[in-house]
LOSE-532121 format. One line per 2 residues: for each residue x, y, z of C-alpha. Coordinates in Angstrom, 1 decimal. Last residue first. Example, Ala and Ser with C-alpha at 12.3 -4.5 7.8 and 13.67 -1.06 7.14 Angstrom:
2
13.7 -1.1 7.1; 12.3 -4.5 7.8
***
This chain:
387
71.0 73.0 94.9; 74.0 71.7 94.3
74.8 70.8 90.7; 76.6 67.3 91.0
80.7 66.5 89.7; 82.2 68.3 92.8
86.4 69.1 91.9; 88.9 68.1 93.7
92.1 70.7 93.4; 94.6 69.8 90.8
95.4 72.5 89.0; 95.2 75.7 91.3
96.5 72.8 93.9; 97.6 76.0 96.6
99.4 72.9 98.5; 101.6 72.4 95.3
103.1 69.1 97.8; 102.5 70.9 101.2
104.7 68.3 103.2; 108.3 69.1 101.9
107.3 72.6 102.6; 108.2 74.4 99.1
105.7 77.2 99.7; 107.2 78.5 102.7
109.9 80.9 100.8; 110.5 79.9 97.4
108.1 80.5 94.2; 111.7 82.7 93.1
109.9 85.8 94.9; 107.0 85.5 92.0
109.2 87.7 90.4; 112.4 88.0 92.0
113.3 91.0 94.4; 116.0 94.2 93.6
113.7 96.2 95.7; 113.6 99.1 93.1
113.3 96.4 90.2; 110.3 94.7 92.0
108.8 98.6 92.6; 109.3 99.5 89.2
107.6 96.6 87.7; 104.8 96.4 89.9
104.1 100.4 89.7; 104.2 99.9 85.5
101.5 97.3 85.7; 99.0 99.0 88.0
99.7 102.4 86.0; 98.4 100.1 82.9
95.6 98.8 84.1; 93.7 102.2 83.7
93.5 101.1 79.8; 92.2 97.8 79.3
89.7 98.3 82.4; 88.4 102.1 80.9
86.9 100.4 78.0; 82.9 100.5 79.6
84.2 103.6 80.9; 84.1 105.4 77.4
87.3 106.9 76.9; 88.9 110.0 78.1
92.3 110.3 76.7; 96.1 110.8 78.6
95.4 109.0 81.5; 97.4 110.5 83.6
98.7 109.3 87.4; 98.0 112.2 88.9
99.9 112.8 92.4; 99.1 113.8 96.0
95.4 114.0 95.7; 92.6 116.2 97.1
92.1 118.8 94.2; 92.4 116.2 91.6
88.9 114.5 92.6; 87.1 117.7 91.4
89.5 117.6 88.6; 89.3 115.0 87.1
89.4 116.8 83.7; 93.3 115.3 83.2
91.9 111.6 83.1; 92.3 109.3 85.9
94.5 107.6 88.0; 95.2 109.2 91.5
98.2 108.7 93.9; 97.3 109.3 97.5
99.5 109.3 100.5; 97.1 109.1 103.5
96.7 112.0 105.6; 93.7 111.3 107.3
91.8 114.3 106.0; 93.3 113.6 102.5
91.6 109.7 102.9; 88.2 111.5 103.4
88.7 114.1 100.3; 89.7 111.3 97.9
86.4 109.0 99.2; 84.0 111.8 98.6
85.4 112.3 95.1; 85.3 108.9 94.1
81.7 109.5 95.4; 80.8 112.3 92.8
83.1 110.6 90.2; 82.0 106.8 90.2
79.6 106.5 86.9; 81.9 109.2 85.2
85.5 110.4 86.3; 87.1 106.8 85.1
88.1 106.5 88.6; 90.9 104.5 90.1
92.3 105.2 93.5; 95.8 104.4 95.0
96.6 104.5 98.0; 99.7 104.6 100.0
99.6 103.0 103.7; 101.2 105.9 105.8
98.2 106.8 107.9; 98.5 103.3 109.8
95.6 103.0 111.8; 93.3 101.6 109.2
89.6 103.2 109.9; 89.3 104.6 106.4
89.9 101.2 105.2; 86.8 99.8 106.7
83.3 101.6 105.2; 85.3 104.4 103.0
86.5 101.8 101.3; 83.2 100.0 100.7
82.2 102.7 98.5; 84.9 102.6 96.2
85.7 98.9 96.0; 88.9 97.0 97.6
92.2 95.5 96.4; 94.7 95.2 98.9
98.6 94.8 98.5; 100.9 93.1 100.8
104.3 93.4 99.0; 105.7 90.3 97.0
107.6 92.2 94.4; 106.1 91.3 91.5
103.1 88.4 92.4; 102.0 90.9 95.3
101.9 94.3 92.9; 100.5 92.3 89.9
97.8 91.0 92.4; 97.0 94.7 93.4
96.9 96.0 90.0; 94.4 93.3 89.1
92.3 93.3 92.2; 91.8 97.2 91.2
91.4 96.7 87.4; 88.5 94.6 88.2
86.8 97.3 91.0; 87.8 100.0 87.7
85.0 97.6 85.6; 82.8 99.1 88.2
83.9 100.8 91.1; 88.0 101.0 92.4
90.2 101.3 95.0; 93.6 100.3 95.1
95.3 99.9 98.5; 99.5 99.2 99.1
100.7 97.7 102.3; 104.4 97.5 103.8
105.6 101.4 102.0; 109.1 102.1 102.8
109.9 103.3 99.3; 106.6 105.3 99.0
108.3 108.6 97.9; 110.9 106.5 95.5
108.1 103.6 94.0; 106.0 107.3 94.2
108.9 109.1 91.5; 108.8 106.0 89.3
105.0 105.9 88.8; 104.7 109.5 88.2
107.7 108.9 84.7; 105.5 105.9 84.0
102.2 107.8 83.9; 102.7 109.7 80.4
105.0 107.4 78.7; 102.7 104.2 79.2
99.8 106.0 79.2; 100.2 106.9 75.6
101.1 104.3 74.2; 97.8 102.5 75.8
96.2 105.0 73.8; 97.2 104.3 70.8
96.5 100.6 71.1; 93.0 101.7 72.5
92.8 102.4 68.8; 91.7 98.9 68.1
88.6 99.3 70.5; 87.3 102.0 69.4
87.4 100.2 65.5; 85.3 97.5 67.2
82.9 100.3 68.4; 82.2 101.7 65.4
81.6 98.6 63.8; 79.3 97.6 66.6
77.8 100.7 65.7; 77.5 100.0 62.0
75.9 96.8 62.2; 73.6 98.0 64.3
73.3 97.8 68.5; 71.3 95.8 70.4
70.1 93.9 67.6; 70.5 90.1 68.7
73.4 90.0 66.7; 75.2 93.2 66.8
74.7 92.7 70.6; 75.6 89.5 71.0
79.3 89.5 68.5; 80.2 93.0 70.3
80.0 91.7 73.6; 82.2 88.4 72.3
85.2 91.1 70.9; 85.1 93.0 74.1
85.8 90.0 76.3; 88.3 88.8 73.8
89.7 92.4 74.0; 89.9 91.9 77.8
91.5 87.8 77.8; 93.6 89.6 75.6
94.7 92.0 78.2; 95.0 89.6 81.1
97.2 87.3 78.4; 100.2 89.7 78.1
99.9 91.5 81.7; 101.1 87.6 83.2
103.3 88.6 86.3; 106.8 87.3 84.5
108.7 84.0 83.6; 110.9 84.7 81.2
111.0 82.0 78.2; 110.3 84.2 75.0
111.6 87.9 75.9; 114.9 87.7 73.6
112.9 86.0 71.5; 110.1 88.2 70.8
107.1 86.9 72.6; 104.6 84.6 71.1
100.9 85.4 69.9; 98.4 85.4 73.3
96.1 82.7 72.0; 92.7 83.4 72.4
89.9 80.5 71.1; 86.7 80.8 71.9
85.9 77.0 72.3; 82.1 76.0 72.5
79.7 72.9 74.1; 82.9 73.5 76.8
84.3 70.4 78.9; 87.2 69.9 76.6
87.9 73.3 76.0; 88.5 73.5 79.9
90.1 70.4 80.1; 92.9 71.7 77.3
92.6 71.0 73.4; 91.3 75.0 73.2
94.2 76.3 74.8; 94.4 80.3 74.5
91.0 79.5 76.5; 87.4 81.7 76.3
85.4 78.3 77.0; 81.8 78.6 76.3
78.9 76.8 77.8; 75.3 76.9 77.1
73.4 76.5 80.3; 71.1 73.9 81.6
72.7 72.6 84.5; 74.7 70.1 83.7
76.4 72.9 81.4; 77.1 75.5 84.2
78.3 72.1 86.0; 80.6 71.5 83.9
81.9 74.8 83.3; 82.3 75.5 86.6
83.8 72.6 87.2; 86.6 73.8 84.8
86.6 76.9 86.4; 88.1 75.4 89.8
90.6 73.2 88.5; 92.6 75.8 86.2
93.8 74.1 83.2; 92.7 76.1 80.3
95.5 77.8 80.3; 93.9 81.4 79.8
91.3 80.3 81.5; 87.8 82.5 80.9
84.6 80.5 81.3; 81.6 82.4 79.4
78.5 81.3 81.0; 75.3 81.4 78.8
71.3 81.3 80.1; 69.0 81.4 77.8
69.6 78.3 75.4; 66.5 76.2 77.0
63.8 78.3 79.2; 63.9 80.8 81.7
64.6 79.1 84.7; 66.7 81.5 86.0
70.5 79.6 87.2; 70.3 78.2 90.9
72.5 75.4 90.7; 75.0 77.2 88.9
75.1 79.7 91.7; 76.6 78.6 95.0
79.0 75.9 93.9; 80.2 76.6 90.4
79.9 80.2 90.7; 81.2 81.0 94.2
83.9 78.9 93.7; 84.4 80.4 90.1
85.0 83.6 90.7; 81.6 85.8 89.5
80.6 88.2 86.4; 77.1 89.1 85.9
75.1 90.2 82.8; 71.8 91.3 82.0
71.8 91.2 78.5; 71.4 94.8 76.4
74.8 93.4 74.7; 76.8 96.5 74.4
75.7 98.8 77.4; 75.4 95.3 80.0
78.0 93.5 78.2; 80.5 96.8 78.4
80.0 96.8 82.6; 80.7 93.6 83.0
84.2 94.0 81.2; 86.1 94.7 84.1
85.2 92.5 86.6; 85.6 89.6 83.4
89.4 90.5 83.2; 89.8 90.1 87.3
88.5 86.6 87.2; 90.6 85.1 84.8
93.3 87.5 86.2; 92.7 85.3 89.2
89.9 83.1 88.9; 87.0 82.9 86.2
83.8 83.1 85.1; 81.4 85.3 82.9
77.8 84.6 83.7; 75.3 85.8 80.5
71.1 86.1 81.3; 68.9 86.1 78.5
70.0 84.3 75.6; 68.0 83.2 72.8
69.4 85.7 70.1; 73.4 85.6 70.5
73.0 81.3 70.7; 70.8 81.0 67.5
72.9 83.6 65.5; 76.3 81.5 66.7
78.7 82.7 69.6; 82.1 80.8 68.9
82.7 81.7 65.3; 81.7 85.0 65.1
84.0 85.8 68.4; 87.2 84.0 66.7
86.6 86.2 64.0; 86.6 89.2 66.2
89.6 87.7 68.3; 91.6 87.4 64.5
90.9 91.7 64.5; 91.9 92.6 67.8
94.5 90.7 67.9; 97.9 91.7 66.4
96.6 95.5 66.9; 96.3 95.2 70.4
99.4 93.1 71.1; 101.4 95.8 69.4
100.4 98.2 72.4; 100.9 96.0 75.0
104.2 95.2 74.1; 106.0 97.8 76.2
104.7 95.9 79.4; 106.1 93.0 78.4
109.9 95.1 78.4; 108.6 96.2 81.8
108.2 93.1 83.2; 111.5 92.2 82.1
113.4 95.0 83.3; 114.5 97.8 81.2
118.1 97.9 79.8; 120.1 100.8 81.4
120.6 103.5 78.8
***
């Protein structure tokens, strides 16, 4: 049997990830949000870039069931200089901005954090490095280190799926914390839904053998493919900028991220009819108009995979391919789980290519001029609130 690509050796580890974390995230959750902090708040932020970015997408849906808090998840340009200088003025302790950086070195969502705290807010640092800039600028560390790779995996550099997820279950795990707390849900509910999320181990399993089989039989139909769409609502908007980066950081093909409703706004007017798409729906919030947007791509005879559960079926009826999801679970979890067709379609299509990950980081961005011209780590950063 031929030995499975790298990416799709980190893929398999998903499932063990689950179970190594859940739990030690939890703790790592009681320790970072205290009693005083859970019950004073009133409004949370959760920012980020990237995956950083992505993960909190996805979860903004579970604080607003789980926590009762209104809660609002931004990048962190947009945060750091077009929000945090115009937080509520509700009163000390009320307004709290999760920063997510899995290195804890990311320029942009450091200032964030600074300035979320300059301007009133308390600050917490969701970072698997806690001595980092990020930590450093935090009143509070929630700390999630990814634990290491097997050894023959330790050391290859791949599109990070490892630390998106925990960045997810940390996500979870902080919900959870608030509205036990501040008596959105009871004891035994959280509970409940802690143990929920454990078993999504199972289920990623499950999607992993039931979708990867589809997913190598589009990489062969959509071979010639130049542009990829995923299309999302909700937490499924977060899984579609994820699947979409993962395509572009795996095999370097142009791949778009947009949201249901604004899909059938633009995309629908694309003149090329051959651009694949791929639409995400959890067959709840989103079904009625998921199902609008399915039937208006089959009129214009765009290839369309669909990832969903098997009871989609008003959706079903107008797509090409089901990309199964083998359980129905709570939307609120569906971002841990729906990502996982996203992964698998990155791997397969870098291995079908024969292309390096990250295409070697060659190409125009080693200009002798540019010097890291993206500067994810180095960029300036504004020291004052603006207002």
């Amino acid at each position: 049997m031929p030995t499975r690509s790298p990416m799709h050796q980190q893929i398999d580890t998903l499932p063990a990830l689950v179970r190594d974390i859940a739990g030690p995230f939890d703790a790592a959750a009681r320790r970072a949000l205290d009693f005083e902090t859970c019950l004073s708040i009133k409004r949370i932020y959760l920012v980020g870039c990237g995956d950083s970015h992505h993960a909190p997408v996805g979860a903004e849906l579970a604080f607003h069931q789980l926590t009762g808090v209104p809660t609002q998840a931004l990048s962190s340009l947009p945060f750091s200089r077009y929000v945090a200088g115009f937080l509520p003025d509700t009163g000390p302790q009320t307004n709290l901005v999760i920063c997510v950086s899995v290195s804890g070195m990311v320029s942009r969502t450091i200032e964030a954090m600074d300035l979320a705290r300059k301007a009133g807010a308390v600050t917490v640092a969701l970072t698997g490095h806690p001595s980092g800039p990020l930590g450093s600028a935090a009143e509070t560390v929630f700390e999630t280190a990814v634990p290491p790779l097997p050894d023959e995996l330790a050391g290859m550099v791949v599109p990070g799926v490892r630390s998106y997820l925990a960045s997810q279950i940390a996500l979870l795990m902080a919900a959870l914390r608030i509205g036990e707390v501040n008596g959105a849900l009871t004891t035994a509910a959280a509970d409940a839904e802690r143990r929920a999320v454990a078993e999504l181990a199972d289920v990623i399993e499950e999607t992993i053998s039931a979708c990867e089989p589809v997913v190598n039989e589009l990489v062969e139909s959509w071979r010639a493919a130049t542009l990829y769409e995923f299309v999302g609502a909700g937490p499924l908007y977060g899984v579609a900028m994820f699947s979409a980066a993962k395509l572009l950081e795996a095999s370097g093909d142009n791949a778009l991220a947009q949201e249901t409703e604004e899909w059938a706004h633009l995309q629908y007017f694309a003149a090329d009819a051959a651009i694949p798409l791929i639409l995400l729906s959890a067959n709840q919030f989103d079904a009625d108009r998921m199902a609008e947007v399915a039937r208006a791509a089959k009129s214009i005879s765009r290839p369309i995979a669909l990832v969903s559960s098997e009871d989609a079926s008003e959706i079903r009826q107008y797509v090409d391919a089901l990309l199964p999801i083998p359980r129905q679970i709570p939307e609120r979890y569906a971002s841990i789980i729906y990502s996982i067709p996203g992964n698998l379609l990155a791997a397969a299509r870098a291995e079908a290519l024969g292309v390096p990950y990250f295409r070697d980081f060659k190409g125009g961005r080693q200009v002798d001029w540019a010097d890291g011209a993206s500067q994810i780590r180095s960029s300036h950063m504004i020291t004052e609130v603006k207002r």
